[in-house]
VOGU-3710 file (C-alpha; in Angstrom, 3 decimals, decimal comma):
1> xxxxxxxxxx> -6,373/-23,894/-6,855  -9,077/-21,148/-6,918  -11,732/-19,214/-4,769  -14,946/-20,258/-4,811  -16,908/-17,987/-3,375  -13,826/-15,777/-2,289  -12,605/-18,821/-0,134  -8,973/-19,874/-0,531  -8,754/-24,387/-2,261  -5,476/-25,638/-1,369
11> xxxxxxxxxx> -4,880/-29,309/-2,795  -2,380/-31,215/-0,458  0,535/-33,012/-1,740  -1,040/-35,921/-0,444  -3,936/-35,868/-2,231  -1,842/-37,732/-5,298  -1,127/-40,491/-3,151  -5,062/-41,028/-2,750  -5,613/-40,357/-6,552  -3,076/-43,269/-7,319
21> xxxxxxxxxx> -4,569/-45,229/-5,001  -8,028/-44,686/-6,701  -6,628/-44,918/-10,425  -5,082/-48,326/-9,891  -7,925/-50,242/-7,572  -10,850/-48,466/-10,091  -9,195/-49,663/-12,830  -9,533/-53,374/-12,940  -13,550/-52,164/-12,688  -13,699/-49,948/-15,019
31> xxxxxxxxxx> -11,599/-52,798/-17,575  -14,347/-55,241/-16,528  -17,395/-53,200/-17,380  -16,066/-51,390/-20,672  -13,781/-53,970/-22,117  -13,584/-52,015/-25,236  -11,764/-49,712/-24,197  -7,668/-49,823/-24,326  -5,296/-50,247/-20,972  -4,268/-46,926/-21,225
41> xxxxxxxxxx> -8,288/-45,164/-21,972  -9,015/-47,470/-19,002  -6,460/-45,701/-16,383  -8,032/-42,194/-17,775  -11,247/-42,945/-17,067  -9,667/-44,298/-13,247  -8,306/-41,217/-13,128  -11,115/-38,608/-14,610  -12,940/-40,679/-11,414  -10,655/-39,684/-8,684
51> xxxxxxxxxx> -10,750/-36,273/-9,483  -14,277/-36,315/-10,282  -14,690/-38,000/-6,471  -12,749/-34,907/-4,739  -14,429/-32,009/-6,911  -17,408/-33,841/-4,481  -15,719/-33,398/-1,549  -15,336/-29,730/-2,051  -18,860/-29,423/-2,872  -19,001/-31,055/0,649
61> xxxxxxxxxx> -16,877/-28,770/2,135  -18,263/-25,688/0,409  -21,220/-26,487/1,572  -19,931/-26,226/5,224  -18,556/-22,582/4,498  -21,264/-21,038/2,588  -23,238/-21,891/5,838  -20,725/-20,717/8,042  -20,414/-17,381/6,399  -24,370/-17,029/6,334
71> xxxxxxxxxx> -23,847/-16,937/9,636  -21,338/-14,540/9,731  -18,002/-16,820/10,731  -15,208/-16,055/8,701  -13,678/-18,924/6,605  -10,054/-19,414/6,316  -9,310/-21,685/3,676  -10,437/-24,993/2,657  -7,779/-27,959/1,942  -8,099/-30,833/0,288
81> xxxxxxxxxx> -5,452/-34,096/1,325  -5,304/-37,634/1,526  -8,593/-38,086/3,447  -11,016/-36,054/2,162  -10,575/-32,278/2,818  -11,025/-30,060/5,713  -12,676/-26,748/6,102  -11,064/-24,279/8,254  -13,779/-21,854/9,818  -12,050/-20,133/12,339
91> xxxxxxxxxx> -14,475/-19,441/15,100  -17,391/-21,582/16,407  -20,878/-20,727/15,917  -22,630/-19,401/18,787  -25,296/-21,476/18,975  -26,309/-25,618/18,801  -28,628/-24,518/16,031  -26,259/-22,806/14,414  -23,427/-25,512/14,367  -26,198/-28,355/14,040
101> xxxxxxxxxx> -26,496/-26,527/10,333  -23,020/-26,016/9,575  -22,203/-29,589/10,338  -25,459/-30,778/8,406  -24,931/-28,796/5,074  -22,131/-31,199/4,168  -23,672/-34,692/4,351  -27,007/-33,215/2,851  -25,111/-32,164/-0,511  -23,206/-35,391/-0,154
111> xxxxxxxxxx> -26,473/-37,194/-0,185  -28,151/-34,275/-2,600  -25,543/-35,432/-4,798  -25,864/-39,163/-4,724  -29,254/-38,917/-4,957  -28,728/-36,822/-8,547  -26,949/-39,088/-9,493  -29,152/-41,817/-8,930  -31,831/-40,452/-11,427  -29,505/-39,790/-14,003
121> xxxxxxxxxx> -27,665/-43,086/-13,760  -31,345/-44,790/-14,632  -31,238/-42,706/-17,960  -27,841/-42,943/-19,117  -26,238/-46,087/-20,855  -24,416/-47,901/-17,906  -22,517/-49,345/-20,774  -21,339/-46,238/-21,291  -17,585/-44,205/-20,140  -20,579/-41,575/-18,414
131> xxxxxxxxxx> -22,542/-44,298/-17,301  -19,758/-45,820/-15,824  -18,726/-42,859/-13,940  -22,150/-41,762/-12,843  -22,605/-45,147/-11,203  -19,708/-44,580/-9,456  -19,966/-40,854/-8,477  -23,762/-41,470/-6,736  -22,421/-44,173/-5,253  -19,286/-42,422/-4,077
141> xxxxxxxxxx> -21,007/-39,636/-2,699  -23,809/-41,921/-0,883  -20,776/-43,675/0,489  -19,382/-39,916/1,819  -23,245/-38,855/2,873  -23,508/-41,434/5,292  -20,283/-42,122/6,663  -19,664/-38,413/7,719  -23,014/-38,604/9,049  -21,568/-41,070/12,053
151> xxxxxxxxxx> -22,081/-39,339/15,389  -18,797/-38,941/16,403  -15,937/-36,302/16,624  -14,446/-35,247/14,042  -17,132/-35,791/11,284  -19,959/-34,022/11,024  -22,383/-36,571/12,442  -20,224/-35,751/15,182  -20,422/-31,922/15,538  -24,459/-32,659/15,004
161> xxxxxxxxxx> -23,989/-34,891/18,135  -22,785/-31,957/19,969  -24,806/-29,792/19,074  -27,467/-31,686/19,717  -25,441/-32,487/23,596  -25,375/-28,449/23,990  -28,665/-27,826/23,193  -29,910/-30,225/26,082  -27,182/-29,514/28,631  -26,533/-25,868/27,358
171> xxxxxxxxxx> -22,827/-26,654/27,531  -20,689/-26,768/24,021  -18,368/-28,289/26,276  -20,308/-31,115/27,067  -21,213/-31,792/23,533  -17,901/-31,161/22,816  -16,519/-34,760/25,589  -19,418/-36,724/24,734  -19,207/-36,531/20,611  -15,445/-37,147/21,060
181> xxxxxxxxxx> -15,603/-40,270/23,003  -18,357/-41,369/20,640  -15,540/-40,790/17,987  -12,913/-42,744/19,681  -15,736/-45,788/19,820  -16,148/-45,587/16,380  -12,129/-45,374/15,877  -12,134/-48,866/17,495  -15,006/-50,624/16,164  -13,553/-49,793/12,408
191> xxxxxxxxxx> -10,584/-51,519/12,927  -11,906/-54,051/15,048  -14,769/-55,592/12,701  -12,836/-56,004/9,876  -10,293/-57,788/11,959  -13,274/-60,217/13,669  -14,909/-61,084/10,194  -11,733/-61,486/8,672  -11,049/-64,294/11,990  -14,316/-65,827/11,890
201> xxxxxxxxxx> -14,212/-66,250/7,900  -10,224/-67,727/8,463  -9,179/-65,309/5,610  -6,124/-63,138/6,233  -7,450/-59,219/6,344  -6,543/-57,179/2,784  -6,032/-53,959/1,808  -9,594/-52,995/3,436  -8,349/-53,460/7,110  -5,642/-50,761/5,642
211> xxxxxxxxxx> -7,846/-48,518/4,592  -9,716/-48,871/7,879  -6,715/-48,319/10,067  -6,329/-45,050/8,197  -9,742/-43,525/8,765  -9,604/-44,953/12,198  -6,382/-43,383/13,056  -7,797/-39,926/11,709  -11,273/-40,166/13,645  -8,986/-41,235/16,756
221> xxxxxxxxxx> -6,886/-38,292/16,380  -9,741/-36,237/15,599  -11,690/-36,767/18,752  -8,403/-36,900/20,460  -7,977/-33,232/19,303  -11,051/-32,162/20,094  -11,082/-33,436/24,048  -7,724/-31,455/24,401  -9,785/-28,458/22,639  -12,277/-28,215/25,312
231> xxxxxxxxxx> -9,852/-28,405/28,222  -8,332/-25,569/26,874  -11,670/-23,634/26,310  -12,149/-24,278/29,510  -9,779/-22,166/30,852  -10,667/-19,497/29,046  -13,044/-17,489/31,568  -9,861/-17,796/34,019  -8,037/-15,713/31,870  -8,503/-12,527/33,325
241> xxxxxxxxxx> -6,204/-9,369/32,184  -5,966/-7,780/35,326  -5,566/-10,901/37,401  -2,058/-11,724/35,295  -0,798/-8,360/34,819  2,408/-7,619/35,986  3,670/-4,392/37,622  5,612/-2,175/35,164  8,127/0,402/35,958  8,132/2,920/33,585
251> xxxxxxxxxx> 12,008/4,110/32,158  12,805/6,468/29,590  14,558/4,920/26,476  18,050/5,554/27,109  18,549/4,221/30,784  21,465/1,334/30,849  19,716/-1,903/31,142  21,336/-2,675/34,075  19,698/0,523/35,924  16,231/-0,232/34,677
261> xxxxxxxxxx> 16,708/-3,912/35,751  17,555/-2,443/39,526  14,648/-0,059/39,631  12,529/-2,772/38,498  13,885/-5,223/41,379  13,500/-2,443/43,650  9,976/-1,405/42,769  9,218/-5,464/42,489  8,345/-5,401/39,212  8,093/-7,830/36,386
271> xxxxxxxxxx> 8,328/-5,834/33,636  9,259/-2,266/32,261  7,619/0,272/30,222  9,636/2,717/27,800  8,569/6,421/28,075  9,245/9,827/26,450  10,279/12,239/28,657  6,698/13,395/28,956  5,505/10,149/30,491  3,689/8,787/27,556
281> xxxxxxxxxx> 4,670/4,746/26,931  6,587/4,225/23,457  7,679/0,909/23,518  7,462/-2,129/26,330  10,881/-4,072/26,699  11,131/-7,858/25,761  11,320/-10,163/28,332  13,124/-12,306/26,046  16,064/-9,757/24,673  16,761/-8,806/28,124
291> xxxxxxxxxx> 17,616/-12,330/29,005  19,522/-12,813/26,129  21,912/-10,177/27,012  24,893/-10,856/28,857  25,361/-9,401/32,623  28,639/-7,945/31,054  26,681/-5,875/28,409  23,838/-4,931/30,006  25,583/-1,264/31,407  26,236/-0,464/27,744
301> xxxxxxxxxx> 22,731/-1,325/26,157  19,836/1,075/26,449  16,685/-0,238/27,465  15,181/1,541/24,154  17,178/-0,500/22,195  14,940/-3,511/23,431  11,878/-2,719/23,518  9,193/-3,334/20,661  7,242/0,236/19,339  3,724/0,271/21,047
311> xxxxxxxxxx> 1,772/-0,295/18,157  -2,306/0,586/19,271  -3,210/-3,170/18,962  -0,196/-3,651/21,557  -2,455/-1,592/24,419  -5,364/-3,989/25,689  -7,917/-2,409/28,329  -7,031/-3,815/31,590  -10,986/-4,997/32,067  -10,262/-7,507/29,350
321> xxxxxxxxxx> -11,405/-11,364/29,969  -12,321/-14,387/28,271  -12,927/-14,604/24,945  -12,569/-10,951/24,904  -9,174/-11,011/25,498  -7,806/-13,873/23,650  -9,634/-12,179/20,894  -7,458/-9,186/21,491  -4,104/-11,079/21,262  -4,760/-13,154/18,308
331> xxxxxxxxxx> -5,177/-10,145/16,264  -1,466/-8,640/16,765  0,731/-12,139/18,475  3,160/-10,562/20,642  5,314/-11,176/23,765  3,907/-8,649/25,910  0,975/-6,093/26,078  0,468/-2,647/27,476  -2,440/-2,722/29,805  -4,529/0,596/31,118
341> xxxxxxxxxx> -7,004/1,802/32,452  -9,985/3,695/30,842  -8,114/6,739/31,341  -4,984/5,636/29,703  -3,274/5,542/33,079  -0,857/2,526/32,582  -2,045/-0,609/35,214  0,509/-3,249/33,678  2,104/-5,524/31,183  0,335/-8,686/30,293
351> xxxxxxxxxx> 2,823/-11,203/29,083  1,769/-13,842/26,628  3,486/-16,791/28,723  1,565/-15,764/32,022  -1,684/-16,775/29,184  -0,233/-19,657/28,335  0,691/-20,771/31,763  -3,186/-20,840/32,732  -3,630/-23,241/29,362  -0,986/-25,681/30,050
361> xx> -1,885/-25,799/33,506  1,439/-24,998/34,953
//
């Protein structure tokens, strides 16, 4: 939809379900409070309010980037969908102070906002199409303010929790466990309270306990997400280049399969390394084409003719670790890597799956 501040605004297909949703349940209001107006000015105005409410959530979200990219994270994109919208930073600021702001910056417009509108709602006709609306906007966005404030996993209250959990334990980690299960509390006591007032009043829950469900589910999920995130991170110091490195054989590009296979079975190696005839690697073979090939052909195909080029970002410093190294293979995703030494002297192939295995725990 644009780029505000050079960042990418996607609008989900489900954000028109939300808009109807809006339209049709503002409308009896707006009907009540301006019944001058025709049926069809009065579903405008329901609608001119929906899309008013989500140009405030991405304020809310902007605000989140523009802080992130002060401090030098880049920002993906930000998307906006049936429950709000979501900004997609895609690394995690380095310190609790740091990610204690980002989180912050989005309530505090929120609120900035609600609070604007406050002072102009006491000067503008509430009898009024703007009056109307700017009742409903600060009110909207007070509503947004303080509910994303909750301290739990995913909103922001959430990520100030942890922050605030890392500061004192100097663990993201930490943060990360304890703002999640607050989360999944919160998940629970949404759908629970509507469901014991409703009981104690004898009235059958409405569309409310709906409504509830939904942001329950996605705070559930959410914090559900985010407990699975820190297991994985983790692992991360365990993944160490030199620890899963396989031995390589190196063959020159037009060996038969089958003969590169054998020298690799002799030498005990998992993996094989296309040369020139001057030693210098061109190409590492795919672990997944040379499976795919038949027994029957593999005397006929060329172990060239499987291999992928060695691009530079396919050759990773055997030293690699950590951060450092996943680093590495998210910028060029790939099967396998070429691993050497500060020399250039070949040590190995790294193979993505070997990563993954220390992730998934197998």
């Amino acid at each position: 939809m644009g780029r505000p501040f050079g960042i990418p605004v996607y609008v989900s297909p489900t954000w028109f379900i939300v808009a109807a949703f809006i339209t049709f349940t503002y409308q009896p209001i707006v009907t009540g409070r301006l019944p001058e107006l025709s049926v069809p000015a009065t579903y405008l105005v329901s609608f001119v309010f929906a899309v008013l409410l989500y140009v405030s959530v991405l304020l809310h979200e902007l605000a989140h980037c523009v802080v992130a990219r002060m401090y030098g994270l880049p920002v993906r994109r930000i998307t906006l969908y049936l429950l709000g919208g979501v900004s997609e930073i895609e690394r995690e600021p380095e310190t609790p102070g740091r990610e204690f702001m980002v989180a912050f910056a989005g309530p505090l417009l929120s609120l900035g906002l609600a609070a604007t509108g406050f002072a102009a709602s006491l000067v503008i006709d509430p009898g009024t199409v703007l009056g109307v609306l700017t009742f409903q906007l600060w009110f909207a966005n007070l509503i947004v303010g303080v509910f994303n404030l909750l301290p739990g996993l995913p909103l922001d209250g959430g990520r100030m929790l942890r922050a605030g959990v890392w500061k004192i334990t100097r663990n993201p980690g930490s943060g990360t466990i304890a703002a999640a299960w607050v989360g999944r509390v919160l998940a629970v006591v949404m759908v629970a309270v509507p469901v014991g007032l409703a009981l104690m009043s004898g009235q059958t829950p409405g569309w409310e306990l709906i409504w509830s469900v939904l942001l329950a589910s996605f705070i559930w999920f959410g914090a559900t997400q985010a407990l699975r995130g820190a297991r994985v991170r983790a692992r991360i110091p365990q993944v160490n280049a030199r620890a899963l490195a396989r031995r390589a054989i190196a063959v020159t590009g037009d060996v038969p399969l089958a003969e590169a296979l054998r020298r690799a079975a002799e030498a005990q190696a998992g993996a094989m390394v296309v040369v020139d005839h001057e030693g210098r690697p061109t190409g590492i073979v795919n672990e997944v084409a040379v499976e795919a090939t038949p027994e029957s052909r593999r005397p006929w195909v060329t172990a060239g003719s499987l291999a992928r080029g060695l691009e530079p970002s396919l050759v990773l410093a055997a030293d690699l670790s950590g951060e450092s190294l996943i680093d590495a293979m998210r910028e060029t995703p790939a099967g396998e890597y070429l691993l050497v030494e500060r020399g250039g002297e070949i040590f190995g192939v790294l193979a993505t799956s070997d990563v993954n295995r220390v992730f998934s725990g197998v």
